[in-house]
Backbone as CSV, one residue per row, in Angstrom:
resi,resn,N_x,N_y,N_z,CA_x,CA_y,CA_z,C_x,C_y,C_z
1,UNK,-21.254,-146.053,-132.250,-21.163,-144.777,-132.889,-21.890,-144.854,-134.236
2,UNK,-22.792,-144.092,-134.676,-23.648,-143.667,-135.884,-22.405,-142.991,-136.831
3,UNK,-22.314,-143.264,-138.425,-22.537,-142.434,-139.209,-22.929,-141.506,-139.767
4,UNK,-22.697,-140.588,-139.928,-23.904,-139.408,-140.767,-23.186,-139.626,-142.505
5,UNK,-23.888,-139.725,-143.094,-23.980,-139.648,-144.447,-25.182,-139.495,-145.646
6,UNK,-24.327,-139.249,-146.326,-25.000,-137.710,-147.363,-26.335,-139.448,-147.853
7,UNK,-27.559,-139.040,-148.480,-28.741,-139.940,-148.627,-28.922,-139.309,-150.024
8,UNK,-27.806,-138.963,-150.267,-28.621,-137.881,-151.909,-27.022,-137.436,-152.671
9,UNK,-27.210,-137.442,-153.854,-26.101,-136.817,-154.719,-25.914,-135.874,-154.010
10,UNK,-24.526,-135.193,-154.696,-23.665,-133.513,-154.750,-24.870,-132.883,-154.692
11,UNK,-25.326,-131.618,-154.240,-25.842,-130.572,-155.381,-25.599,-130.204,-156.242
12,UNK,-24.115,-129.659,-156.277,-24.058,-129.497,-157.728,-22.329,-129.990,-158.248
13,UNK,-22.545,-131.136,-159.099,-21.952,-131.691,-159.172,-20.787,-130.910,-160.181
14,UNK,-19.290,-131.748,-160.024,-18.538,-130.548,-160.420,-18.556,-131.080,-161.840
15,UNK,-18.095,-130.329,-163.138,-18.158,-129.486,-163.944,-17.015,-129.880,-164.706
16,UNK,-16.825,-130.577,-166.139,-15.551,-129.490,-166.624,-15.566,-127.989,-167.198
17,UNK,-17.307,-127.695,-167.136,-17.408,-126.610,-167.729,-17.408,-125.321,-166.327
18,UNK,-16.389,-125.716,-165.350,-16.336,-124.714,-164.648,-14.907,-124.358,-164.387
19,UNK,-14.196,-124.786,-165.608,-12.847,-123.953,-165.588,-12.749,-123.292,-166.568
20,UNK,-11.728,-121.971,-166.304,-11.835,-121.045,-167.296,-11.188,-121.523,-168.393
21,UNK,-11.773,-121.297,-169.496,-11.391,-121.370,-170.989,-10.072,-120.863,-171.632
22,UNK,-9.486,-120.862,-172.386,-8.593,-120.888,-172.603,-8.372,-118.965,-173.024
23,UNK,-9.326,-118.485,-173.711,-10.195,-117.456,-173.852,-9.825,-116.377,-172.864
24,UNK,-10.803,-116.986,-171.768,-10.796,-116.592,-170.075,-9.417,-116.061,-169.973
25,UNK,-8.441,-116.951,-169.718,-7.148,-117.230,-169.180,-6.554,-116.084,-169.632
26,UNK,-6.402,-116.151,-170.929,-5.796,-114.706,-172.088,-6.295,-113.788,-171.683
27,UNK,-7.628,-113.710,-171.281,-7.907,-111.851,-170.902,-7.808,-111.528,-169.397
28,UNK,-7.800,-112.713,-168.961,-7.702,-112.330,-167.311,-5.418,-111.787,-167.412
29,UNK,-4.596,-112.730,-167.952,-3.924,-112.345,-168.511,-3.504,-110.879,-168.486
30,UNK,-4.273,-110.418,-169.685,-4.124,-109.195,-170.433,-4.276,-108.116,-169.219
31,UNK,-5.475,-108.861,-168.546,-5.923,-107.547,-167.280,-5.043,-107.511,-166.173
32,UNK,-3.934,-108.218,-166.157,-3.461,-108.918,-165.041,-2.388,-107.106,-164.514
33,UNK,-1.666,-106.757,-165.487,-0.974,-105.530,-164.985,-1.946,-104.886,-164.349
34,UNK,-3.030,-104.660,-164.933,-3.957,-103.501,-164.142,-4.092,-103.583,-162.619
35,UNK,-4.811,-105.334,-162.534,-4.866,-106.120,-161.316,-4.019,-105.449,-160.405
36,UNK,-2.771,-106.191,-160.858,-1.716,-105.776,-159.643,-1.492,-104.454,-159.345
37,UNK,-1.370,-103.548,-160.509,-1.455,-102.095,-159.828,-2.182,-101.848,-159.119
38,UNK,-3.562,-102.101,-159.196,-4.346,-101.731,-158.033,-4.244,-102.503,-156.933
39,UNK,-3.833,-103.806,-156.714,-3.946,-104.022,-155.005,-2.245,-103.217,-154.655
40,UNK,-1.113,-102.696,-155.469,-0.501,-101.767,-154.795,-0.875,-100.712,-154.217
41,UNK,-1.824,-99.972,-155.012,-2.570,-98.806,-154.683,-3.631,-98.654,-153.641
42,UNK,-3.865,-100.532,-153.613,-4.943,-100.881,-151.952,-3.943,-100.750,-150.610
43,UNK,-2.784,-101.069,-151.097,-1.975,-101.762,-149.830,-1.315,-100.413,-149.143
44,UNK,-1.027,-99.272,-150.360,-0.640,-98.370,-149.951,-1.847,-97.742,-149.053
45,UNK,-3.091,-97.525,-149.475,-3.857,-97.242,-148.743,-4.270,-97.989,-147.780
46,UNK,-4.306,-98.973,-147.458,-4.294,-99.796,-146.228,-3.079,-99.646,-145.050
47,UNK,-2.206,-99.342,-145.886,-1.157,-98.979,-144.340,-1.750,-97.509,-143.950
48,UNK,-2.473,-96.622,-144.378,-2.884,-95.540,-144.081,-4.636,-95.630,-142.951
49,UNK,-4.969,-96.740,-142.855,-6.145,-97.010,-141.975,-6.061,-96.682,-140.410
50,UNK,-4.699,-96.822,-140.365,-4.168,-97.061,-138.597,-3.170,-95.877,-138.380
51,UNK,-2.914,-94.917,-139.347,-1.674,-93.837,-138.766,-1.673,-92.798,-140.180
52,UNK,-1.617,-91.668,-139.568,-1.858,-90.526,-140.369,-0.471,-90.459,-141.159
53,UNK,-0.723,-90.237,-142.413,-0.124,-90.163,-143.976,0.795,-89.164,-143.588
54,UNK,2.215,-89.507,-144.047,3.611,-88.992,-143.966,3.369,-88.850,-145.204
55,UNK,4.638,-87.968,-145.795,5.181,-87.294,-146.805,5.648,-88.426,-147.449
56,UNK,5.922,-89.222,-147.242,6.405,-90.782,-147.997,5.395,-91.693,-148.258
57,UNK,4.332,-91.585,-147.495,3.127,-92.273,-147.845,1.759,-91.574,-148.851
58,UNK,2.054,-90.608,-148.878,1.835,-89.361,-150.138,2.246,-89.648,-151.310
59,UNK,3.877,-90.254,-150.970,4.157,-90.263,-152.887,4.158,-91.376,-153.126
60,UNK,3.899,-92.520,-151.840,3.705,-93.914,-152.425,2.304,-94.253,-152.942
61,UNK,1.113,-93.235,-152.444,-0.284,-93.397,-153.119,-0.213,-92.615,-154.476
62,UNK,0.662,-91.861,-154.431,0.701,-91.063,-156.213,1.169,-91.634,-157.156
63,UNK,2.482,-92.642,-156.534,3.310,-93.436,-157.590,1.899,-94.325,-158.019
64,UNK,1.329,-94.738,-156.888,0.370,-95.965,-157.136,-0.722,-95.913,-158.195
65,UNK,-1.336,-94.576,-157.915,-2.339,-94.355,-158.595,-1.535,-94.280,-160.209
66,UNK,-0.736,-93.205,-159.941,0.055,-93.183,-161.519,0.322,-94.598,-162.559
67,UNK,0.584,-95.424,-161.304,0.763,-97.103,-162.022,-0.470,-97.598,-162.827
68,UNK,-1.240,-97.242,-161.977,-3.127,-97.845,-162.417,-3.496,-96.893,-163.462
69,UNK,-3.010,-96.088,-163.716,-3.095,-94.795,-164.646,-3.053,-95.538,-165.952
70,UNK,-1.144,-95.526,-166.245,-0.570,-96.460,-166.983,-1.172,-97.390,-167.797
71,UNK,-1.331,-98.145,-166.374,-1.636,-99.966,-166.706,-2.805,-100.147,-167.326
72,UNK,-3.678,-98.873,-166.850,-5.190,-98.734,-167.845,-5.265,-98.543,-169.189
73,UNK,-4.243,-97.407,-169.118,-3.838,-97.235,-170.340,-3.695,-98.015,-171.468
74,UNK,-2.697,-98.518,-170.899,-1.774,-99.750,-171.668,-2.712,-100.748,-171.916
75,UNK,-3.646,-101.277,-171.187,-4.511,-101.925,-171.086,-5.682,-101.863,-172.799
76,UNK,-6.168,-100.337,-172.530,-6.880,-99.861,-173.127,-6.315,-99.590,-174.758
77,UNK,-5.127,-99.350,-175.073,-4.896,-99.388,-176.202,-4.434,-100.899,-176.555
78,UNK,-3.979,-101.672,-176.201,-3.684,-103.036,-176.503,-5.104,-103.365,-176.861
79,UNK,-5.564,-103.361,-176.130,-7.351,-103.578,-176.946,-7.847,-103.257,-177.907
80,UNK,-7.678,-101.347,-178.108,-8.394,-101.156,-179.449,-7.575,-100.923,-180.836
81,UNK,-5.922,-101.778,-180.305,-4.989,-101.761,-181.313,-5.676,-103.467,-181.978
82,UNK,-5.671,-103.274,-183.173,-5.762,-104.092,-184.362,-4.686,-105.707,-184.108
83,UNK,-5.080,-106.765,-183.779,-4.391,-107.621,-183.915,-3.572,-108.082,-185.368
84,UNK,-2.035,-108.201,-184.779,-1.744,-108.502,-186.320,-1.126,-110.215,-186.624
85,UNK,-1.414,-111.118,-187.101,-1.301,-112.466,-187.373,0.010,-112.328,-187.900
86,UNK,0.659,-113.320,-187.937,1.723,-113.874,-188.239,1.519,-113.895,-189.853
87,UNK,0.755,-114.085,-190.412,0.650,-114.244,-191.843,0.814,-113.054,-192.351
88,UNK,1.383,-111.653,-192.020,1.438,-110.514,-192.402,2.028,-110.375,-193.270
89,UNK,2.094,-109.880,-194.597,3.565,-109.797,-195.406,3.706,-108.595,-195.590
């Protein structure tokens, strides 16, 4: 029985500079409510692919969207609110 083996480095060899930063982490974080509202707002619409939308599946895409509404919101002013340091007096 033959071997097969690699005759050449990785291509591309791994990285510590291919994990997210600490930076990264905090804003993925920050975005993270939004995130999840929207794959609620996918899932609700995904049970709707295979069977026509009831009156309950109506207010579960409104609650949904309303969430992503919110979460944008919330999102959006946490951002262009002013960070305040601990050194405040």
């Amino acid at each position: 029985m033959k071997h097969i083996i690699a005759l050449q480095d990785v291509v591309t060899p791994w990285s510590d500079g291919l994990e997210p930063s600490d930076a990264e982490l905090i804003e993925i974080e920050a975005e993270m409510d939004v995130v999840l509202a929207e794959v609620e707002l996918l899932d609700a619409l995904i049970v709707l692919l295979d069977r026509p939308a009831s009156e309950f599946d109506g207010r579960r895409i409104r609650r949904a969207h309303h969430r992503v509404l919110a979460a944008r919101r919330d999102a959006a002013n946490r951002a262009a609110s002013p960070q305040v340091s601990g050194d405040a007096a």
